[in-house]
Backbone as CSV, one residue per row, in Angstrom:
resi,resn,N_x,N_y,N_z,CA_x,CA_y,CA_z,C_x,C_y,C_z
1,UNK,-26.349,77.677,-0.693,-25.152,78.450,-0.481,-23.922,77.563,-0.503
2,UNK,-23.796,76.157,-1.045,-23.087,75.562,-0.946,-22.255,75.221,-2.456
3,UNK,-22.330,76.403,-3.187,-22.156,75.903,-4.669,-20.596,76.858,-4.996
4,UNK,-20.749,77.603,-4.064,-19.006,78.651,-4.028,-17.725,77.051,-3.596
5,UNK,-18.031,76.740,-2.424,-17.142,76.059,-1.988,-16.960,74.468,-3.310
6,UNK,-18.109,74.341,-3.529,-18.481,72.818,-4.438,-17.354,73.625,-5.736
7,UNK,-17.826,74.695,-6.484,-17.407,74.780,-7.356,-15.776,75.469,-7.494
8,UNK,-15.287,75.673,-6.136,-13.937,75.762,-5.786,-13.136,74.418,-5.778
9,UNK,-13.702,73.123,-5.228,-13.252,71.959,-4.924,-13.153,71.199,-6.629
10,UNK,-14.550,72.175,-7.351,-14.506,71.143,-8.667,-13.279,71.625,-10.018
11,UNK,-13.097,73.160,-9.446,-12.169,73.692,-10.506,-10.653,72.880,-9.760
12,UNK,-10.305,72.628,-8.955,-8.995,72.156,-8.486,-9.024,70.482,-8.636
13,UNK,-9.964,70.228,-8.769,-10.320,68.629,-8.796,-9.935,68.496,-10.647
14,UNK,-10.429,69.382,-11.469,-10.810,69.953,-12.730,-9.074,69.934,-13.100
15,UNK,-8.421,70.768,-12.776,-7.241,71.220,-12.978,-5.884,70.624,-12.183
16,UNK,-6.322,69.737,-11.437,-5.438,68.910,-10.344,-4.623,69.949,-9.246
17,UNK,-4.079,69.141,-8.268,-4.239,69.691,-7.013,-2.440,69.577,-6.699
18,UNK,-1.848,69.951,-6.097,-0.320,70.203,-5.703,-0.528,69.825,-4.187
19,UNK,0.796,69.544,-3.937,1.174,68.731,-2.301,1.710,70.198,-1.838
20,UNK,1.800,71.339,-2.747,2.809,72.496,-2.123,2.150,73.518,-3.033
21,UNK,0.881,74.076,-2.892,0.353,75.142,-3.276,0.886,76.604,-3.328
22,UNK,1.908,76.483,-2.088,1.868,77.933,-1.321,2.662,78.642,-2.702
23,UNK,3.987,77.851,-3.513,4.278,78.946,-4.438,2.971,79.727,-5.367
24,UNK,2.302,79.182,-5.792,1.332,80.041,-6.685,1.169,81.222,-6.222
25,UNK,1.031,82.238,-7.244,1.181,83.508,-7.012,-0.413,83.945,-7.681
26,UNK,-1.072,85.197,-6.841,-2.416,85.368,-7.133,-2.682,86.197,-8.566
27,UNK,-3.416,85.304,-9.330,-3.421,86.112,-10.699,-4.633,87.420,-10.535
28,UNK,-4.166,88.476,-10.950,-4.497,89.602,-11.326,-5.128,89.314,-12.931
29,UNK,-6.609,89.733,-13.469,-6.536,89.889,-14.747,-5.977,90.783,-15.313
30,UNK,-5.905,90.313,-16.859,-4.645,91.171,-17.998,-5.472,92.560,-17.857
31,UNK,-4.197,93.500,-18.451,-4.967,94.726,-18.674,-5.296,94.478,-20.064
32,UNK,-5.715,95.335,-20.770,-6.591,95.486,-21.845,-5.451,95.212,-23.380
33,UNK,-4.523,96.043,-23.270,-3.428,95.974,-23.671,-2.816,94.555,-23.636
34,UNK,-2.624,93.713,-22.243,-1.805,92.356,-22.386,-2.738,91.308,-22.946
35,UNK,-4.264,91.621,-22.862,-5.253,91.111,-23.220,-4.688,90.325,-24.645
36,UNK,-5.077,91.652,-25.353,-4.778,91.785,-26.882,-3.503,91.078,-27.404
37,UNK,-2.333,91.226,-26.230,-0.813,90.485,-26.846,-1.389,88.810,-26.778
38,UNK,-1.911,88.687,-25.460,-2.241,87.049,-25.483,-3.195,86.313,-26.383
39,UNK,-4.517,87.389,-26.803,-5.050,86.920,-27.935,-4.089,86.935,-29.209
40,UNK,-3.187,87.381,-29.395,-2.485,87.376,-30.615,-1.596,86.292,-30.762
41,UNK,-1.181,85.799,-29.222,-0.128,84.427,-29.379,-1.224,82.803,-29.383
42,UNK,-2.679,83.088,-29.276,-3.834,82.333,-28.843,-3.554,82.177,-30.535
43,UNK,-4.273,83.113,-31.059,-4.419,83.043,-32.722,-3.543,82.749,-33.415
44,UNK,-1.856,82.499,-33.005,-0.655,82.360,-33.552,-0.679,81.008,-33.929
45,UNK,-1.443,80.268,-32.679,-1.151,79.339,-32.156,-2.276,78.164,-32.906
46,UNK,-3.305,79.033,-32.842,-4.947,78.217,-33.401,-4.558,77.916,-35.100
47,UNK,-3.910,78.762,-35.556,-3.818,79.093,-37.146,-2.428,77.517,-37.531
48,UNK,-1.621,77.230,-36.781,-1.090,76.184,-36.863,-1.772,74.718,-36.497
49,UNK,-3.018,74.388,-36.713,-4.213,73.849,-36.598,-4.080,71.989,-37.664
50,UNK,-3.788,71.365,-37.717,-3.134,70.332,-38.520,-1.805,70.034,-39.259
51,UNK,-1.097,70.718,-38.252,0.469,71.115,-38.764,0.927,69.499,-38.044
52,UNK,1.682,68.826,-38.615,2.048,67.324,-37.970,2.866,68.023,-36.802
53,UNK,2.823,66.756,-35.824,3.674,66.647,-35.012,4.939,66.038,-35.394
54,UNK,5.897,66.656,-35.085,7.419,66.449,-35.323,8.331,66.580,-34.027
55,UNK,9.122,65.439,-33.536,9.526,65.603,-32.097,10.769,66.556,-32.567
56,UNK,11.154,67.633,-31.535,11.856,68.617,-31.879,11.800,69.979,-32.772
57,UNK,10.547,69.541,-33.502,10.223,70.670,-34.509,9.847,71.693,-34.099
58,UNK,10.231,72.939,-34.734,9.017,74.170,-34.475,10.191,75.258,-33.670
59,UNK,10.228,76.648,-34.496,10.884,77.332,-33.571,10.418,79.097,-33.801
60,UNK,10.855,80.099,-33.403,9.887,81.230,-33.514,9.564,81.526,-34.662
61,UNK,9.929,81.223,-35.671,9.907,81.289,-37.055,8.803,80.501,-37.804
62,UNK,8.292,79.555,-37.022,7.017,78.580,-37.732,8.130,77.280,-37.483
63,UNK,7.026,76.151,-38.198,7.227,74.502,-38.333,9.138,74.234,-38.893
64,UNK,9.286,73.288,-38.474,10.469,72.680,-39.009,10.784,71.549,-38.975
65,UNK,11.762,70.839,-39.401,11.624,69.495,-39.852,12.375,68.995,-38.599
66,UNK,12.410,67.765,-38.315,13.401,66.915,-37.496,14.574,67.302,-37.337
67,UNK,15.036,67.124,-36.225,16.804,67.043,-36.412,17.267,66.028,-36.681
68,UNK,16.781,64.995,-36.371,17.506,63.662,-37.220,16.950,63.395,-38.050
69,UNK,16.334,64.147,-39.116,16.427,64.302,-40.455,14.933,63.570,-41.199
70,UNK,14.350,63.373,-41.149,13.011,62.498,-41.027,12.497,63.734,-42.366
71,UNK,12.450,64.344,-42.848,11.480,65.257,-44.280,10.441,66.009,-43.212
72,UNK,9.902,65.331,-42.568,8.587,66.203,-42.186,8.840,67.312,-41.371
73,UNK,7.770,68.435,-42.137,7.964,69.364,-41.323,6.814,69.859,-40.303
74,UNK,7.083,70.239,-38.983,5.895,70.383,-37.998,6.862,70.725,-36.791
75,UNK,5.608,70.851,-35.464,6.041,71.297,-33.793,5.738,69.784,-33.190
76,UNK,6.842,70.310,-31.944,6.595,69.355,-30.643,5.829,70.752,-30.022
77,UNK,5.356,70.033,-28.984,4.664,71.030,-27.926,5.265,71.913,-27.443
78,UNK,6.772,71.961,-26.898,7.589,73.391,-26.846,7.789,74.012,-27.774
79,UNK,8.129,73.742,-28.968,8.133,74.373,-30.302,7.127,75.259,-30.745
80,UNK,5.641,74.588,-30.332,4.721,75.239,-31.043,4.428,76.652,-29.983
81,UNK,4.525,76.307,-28.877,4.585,77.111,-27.973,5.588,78.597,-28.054
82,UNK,6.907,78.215,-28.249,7.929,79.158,-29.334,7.143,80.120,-29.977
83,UNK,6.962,79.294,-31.275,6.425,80.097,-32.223,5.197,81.070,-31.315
84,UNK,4.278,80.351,-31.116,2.872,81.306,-30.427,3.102,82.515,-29.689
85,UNK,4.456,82.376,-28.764,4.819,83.729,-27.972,5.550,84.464,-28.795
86,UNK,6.541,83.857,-29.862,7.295,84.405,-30.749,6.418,85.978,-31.384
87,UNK,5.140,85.449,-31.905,4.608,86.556,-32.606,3.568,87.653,-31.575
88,UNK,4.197,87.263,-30.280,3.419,88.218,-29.422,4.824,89.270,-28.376
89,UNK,5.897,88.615,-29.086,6.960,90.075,-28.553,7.457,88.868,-27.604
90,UNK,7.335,87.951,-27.133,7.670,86.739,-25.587,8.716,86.217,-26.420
91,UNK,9.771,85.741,-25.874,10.771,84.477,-26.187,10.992,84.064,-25.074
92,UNK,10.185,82.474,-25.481,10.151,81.721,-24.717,11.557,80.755,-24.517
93,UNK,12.002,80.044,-23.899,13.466,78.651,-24.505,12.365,77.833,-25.313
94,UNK,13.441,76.692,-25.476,13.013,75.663,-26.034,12.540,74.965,-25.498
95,UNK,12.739,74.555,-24.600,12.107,73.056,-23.454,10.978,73.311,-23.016
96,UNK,10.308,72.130,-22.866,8.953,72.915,-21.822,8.837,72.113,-20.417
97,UNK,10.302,72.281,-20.124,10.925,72.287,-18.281,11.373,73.648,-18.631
98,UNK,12.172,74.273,-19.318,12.310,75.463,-19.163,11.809,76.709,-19.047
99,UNK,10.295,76.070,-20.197,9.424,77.144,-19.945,8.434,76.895,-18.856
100,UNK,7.965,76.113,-18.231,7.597,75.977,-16.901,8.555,77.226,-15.916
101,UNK,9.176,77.217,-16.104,10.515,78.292,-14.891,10.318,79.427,-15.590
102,UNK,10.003,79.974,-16.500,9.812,81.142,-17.392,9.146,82.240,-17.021
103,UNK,7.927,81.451,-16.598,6.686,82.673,-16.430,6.249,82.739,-14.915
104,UNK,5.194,83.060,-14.606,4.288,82.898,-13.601,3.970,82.040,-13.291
105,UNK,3.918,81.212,-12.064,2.981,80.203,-12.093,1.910,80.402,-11.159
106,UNK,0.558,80.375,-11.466,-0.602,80.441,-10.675,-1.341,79.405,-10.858
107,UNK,-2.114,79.441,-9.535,-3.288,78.263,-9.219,-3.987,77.874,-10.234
108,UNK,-4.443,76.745,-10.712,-4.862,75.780,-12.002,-6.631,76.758,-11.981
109,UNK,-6.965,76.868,-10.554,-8.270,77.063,-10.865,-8.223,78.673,-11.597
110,UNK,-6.774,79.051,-11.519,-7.214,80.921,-12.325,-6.665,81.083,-13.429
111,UNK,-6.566,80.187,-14.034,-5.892,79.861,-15.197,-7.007,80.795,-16.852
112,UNK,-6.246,81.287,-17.258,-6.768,82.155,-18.379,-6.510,81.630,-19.774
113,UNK,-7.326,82.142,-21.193,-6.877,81.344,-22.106,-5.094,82.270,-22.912
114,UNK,-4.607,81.109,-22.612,-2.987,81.889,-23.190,-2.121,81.505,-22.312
115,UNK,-2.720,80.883,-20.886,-1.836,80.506,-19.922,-1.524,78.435,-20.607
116,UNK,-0.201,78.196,-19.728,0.084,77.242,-20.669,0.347,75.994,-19.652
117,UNK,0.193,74.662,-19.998,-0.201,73.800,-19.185,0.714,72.931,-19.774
118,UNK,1.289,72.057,-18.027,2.120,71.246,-18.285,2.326,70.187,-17.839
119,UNK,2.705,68.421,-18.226,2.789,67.830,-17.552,4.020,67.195,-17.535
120,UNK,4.129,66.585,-16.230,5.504,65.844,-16.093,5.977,66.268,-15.003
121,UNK,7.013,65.814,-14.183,8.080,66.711,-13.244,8.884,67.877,-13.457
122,UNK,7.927,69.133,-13.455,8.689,70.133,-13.666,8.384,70.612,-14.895
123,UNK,7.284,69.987,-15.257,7.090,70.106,-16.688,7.785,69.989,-17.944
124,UNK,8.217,68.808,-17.241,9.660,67.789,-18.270,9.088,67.407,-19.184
125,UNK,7.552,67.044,-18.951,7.331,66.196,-20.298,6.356,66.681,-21.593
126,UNK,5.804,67.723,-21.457,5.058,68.315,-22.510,4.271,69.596,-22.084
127,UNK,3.952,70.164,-22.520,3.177,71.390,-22.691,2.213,71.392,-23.732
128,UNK,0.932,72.539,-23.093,-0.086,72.801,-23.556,-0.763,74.483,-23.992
129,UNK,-1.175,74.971,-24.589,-2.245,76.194,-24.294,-3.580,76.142,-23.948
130,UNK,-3.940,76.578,-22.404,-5.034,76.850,-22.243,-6.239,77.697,-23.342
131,UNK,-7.083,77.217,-23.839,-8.100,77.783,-24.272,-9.354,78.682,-23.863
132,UNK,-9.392,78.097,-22.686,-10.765,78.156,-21.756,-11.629,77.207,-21.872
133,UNK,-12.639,76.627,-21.362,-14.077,76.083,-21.547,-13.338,74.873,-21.158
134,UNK,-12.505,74.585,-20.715,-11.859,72.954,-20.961,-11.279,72.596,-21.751
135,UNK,-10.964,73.216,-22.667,-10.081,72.794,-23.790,-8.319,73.414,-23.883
136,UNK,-7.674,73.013,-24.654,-6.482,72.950,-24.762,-5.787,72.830,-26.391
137,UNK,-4.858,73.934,-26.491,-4.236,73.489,-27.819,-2.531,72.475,-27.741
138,UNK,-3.004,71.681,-28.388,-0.952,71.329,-28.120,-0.951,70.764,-29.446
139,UNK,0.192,69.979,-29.289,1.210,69.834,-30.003,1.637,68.346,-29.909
140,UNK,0.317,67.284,-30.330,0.414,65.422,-30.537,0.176,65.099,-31.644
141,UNK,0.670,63.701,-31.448,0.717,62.968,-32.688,-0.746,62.505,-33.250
142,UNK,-0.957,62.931,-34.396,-0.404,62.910,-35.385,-0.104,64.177,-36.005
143,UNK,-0.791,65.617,-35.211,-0.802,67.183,-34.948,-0.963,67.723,-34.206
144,UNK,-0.928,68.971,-34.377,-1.316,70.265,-33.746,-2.907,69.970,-33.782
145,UNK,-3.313,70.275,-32.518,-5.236,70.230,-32.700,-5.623,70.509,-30.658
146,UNK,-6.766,71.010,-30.892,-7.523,71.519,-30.116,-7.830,69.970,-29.151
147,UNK,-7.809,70.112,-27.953,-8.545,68.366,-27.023,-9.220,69.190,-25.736
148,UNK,-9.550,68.357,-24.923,-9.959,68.784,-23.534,-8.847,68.838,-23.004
149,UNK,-8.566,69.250,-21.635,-7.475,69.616,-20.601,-7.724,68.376,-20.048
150,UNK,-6.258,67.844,-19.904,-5.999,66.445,-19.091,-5.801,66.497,-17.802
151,UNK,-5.866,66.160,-17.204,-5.251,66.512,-15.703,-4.235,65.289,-15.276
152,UNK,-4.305,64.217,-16.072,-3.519,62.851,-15.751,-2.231,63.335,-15.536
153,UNK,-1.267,63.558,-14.949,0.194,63.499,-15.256,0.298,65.341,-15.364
154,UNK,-0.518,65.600,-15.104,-0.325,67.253,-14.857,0.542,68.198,-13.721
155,UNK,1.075,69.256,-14.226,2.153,69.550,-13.190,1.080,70.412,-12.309
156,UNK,1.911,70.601,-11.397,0.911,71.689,-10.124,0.391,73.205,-10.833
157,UNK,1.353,73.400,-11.256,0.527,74.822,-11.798,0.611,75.176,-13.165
158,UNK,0.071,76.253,-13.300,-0.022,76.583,-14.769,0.751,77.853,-14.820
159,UNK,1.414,77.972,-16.140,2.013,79.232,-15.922,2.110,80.283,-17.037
160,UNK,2.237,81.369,-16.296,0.988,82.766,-17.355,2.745,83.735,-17.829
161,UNK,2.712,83.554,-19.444,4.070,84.149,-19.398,3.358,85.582,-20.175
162,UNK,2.355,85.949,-20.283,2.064,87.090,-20.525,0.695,87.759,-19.352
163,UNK,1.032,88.896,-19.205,0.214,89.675,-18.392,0.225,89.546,-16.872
């Protein structure tokens, strides 16, 4: 009977832990309907799958090139993020400190795939999409591509801008 509490300690251990829990707000699953919007920004998101990384690139419209002018065209991790909610009805900002403040934020261990993960102070320094299973889509160099969920440098919560 000791595998509820073990496997409570391992999803927060899993997803890292906050000095100030109490904001998280209790996630409710999607209805059936928000289901479907978040699989659609999941698939928005999967289909940009070896698109280079470009710092600054990427806006609801798909990939774009540098602002200081570099030819290549591709997403940073807020960018790609853009686009992904873009084609699910969401406008997100640009930053991903801004979009940290955007949505919901709930506890790491109730985290769903579509909810979006961030690290840094405030989630100053990059963003992710939850997948499920442990995995994660973002937005590094040298692309866009699927990894495990980091927890190094991870912000306290995760945050659910649909459903």
């Amino acid at each position: 009977m000791r595998r509820a509490p073990a496997l409570a300690v391992s999803a927060l251990v899993f997803f890292g832990t906050a000095t100030s829990l109490a904001a998280a707000e209790p996630a409710a699953p999607p209805s059936a309907n928000q289901q479907q919007t978040v699989n659609s920004a999941i698939a928005r998101a999967l289909a940009q799958r070896g698109v280079p990384y470009v710092y600054g690139g990427g806006s609801s419209d798909g990939p774009t090139g540098n602002p200081a002018g570099s030819g290549i065209v591709g997403f940073d991790a807020s960018g790609l993020m853009v686009y992904a909610f873009a084609g699910a009805g969401a406008k997100l900002p640009r930053s991903s400190k801004d979009q940290y403040q955007a949505g919901r934020k709930i506890w790491p261990s109730q985290a769903l795939p579509g909810d979006l993960i961030f690290y840094g102070p405030e989630g100053s320094e990059s963003v992710a999409m939850f997948l499920g299973n442990g995995q994660m889509l973002e937005a590094t160099n040298p692309s866009v591509a699927v990894s495990r969920v980091r927890t190094n440098g991870m912000a306290p919560y995760v945050v659910r801008i649909l459903g």
